[in-house]
N, C-alpha and C positions, 0 to 999 in steps of 0.2 A: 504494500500500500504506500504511495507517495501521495503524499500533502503538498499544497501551497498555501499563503497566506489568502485569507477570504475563506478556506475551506473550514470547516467545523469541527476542528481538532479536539473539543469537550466531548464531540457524540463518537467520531471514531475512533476515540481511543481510549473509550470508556468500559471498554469489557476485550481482553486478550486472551491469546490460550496458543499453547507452547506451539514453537516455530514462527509466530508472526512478527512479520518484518514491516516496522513504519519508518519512514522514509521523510525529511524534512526539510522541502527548500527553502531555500535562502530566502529573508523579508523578515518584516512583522507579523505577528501571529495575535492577536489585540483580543483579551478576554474581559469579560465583565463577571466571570464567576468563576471561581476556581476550577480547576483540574483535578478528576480523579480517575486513578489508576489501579485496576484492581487486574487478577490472574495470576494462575500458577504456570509459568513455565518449567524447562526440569533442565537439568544440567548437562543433556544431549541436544536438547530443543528450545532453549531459552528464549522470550519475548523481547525481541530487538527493538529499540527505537531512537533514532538517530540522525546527525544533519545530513545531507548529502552529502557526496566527498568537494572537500572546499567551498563549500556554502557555510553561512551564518543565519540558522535560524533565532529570530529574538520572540519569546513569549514572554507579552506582557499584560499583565490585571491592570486594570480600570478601576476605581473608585467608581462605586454606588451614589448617586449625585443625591439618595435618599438617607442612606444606611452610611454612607462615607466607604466604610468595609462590608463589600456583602455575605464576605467569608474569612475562616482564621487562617489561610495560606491562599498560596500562588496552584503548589501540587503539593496533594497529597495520594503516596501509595499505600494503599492500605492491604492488609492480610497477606501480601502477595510474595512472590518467590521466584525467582531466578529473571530478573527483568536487567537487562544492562544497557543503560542510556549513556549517550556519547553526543559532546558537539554542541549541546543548545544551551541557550541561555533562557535565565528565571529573571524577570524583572515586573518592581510594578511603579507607578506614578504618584503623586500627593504620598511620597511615602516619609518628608522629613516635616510635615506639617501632622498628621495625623495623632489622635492619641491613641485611636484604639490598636489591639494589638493583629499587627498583622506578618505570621511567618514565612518565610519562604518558601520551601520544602521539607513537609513532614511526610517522614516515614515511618509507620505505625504497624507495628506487629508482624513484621515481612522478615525474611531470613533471602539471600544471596542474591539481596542487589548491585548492582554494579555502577557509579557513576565515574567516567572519562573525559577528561577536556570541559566541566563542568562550570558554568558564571552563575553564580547565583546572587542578586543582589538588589540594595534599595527598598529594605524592607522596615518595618518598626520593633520585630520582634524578632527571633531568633532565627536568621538565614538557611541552615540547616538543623534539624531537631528531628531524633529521634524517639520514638515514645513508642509504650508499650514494650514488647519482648522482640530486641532484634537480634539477629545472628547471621554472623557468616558476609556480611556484606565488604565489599571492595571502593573505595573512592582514591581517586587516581588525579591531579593535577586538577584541581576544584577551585575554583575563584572564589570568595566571601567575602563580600562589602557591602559596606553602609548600610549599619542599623541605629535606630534610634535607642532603643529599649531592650537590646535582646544581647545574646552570646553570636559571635560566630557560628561555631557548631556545641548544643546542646544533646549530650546524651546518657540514657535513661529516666531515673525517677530521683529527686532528692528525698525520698524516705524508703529506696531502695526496693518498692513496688515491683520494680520490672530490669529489665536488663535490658544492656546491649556487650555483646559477648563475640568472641572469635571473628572479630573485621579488622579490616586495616584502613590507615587512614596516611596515604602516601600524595606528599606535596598536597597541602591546603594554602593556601594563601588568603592572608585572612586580613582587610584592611576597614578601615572608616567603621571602628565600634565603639559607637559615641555614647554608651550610657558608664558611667564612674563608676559600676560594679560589673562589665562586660568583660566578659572574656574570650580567648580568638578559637577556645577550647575549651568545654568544660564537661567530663564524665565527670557524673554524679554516684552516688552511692548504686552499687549495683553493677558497674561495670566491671566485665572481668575479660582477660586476656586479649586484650585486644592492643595493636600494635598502631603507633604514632610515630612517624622520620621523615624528615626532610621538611 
């Protein structure tokens, strides 16, 4: 499946299932409500999605001109398992005025995802954030910038609820985190094995 900008990237890539390949040209991709990503792929047939080769897709959230936020991230994967995203960029707009809280990409309760060549940024709340029970996940050369109120990358629970366990987290680059108690990285109680370099 290839996309272009205009096309309905909320509906088609809202339910996957192992071996499918989404495809993402270059342009803006302009949402007014978040992204969800749900499916199990498996470790022979993994759910691909990705920019073209040498293309730059940008997906961006809108502000609600009613609600300001009409949701608490950009994307969120939920349940899901062996998804590996490459190439695109997470952005959204009114994000240094806002007060409510708005994340970037959350990853909720999914085990062996993969993100590559990754931008994520211009959020209010925590740019990446993991929640619930993750495992097994790979982030590879990840851009994080500019929040108002949040961490870089946030993972697990701070009363040790949930985990995030056996991932690696290689080259993050983590800039513009404006709040006085922000961190460019923060596992919380609960995390266990999991490998941070470079």
């Amino acid at each position: 499946l290839e996309l272009s900008p205009g096309d309905d990237i909320a509906n088609l890539t809202s339910s996957l299932n192992p071996g499918d390949q989404v495809i993402l040209k270059g342009g803006t991709y302009d949402l007014t409500s978040a992204l969800y990503w749900y499916g199990d792929g498996t470790a022979e047939a993994p759910i691909v999605i990705k920019a073209a080769d040498g293309e730059e897709p940008i997906i961006v959230l809108h502000a609600d001109p009613d609600s300001n936020w009409s949701d608490g991230q950009i994307l969120q994967i939920y349940e899901a398992s062996y998804i590996e995203v490459s190439g695109l960029t997470f952005m959204s707009d009114d994000w240094a005025t806002t007060t409510d809280y708005l994340e970037g990409v959350e990853i909720y309760g999914s085990s062996h995802i993969s993100f590559t060549d990754i931008t994520i940024a211009d959020v209010s709340s925590h740019l990446l954030y993991l929640s619930g029970n993750n495992e097994g996940h790979s982030f590879e050369r990840v851009r994080l910038q500019n929040t108002t109120m949040g961490h870089g990358m946030y993972a697990g629970c701070s009363d040790a609820s949930c985990f995030t366990k056996d991932s690696t987290f290689d080259t993050l680059w983590v800039s513009g985190v404006g709040h006085q108690y922000g961190w460019g990285a923060y596992f919380a109680h609960g995390a266990q094995n999991n490998t941070l370099k470079n």
